[in-house]
N, C-alpha and C positions, 0 to 999 in steps of 0.2 A: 504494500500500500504506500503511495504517495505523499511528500508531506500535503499536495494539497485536499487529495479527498479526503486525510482525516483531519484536517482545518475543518472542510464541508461534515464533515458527521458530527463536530461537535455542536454544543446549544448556542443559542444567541449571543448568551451573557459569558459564555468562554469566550467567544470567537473577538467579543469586546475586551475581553479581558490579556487576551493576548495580542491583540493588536495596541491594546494602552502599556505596556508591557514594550513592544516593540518601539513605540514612541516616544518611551520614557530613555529605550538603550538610543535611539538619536538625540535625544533633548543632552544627553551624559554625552555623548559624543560631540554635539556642538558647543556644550561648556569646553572641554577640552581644545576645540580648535580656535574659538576666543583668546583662551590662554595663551596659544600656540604665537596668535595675530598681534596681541598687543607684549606679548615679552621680546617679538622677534628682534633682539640687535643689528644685525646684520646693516654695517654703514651704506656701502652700496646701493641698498635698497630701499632706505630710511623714505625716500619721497614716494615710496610705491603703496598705495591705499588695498588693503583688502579688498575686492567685491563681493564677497557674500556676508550678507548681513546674520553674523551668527547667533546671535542675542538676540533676533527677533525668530529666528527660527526655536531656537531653543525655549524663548518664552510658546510657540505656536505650538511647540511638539508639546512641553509640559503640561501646559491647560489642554490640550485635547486628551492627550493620553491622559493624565488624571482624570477627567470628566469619562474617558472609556472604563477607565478600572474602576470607577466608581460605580456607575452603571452595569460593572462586570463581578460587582461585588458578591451576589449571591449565588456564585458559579464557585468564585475562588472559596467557600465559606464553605459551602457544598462540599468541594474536593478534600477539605483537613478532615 
């Protein structure tokens, strides 16, 4: 079996709860790459601006995905 058809077998409130789960490991990933953009030294490149706005991504992953695992809360409750 596929990861995706057992995605598709599980219930509503998993499928929310691992997708707020999945959102939360990019919201963690784009703190990280923030970190990355505003420590970088590098003289060279000092006048060179990031383009991705990581902090607004990471705020966008965090409140969805929170708002998923909350709504996916009687799935993960269920599971223990």
């Amino acid at each position: 079996m596929d990861v995706i058809t057992s995605f598709e077998l599980l219930s509503d409130a998993a499928q929310l709860a691992v997708i707020g789960g999945l959102l939360w490991a990019f919201a963690g990933f784009a703190v990280l790459m923030e970190r990355r953009r505003v420590k970088h030294r590098d003289v060279a490149q000092l006048e060179q601006v990031g383009w991705v706005p990581w902090t607004g991504l990471f705020m966008g992953a965090a409140m969805i995905g929170g708002g998923c695992l909350a709504m996916g809360l009687p799935a993960v409750i269920g599971a223990l």
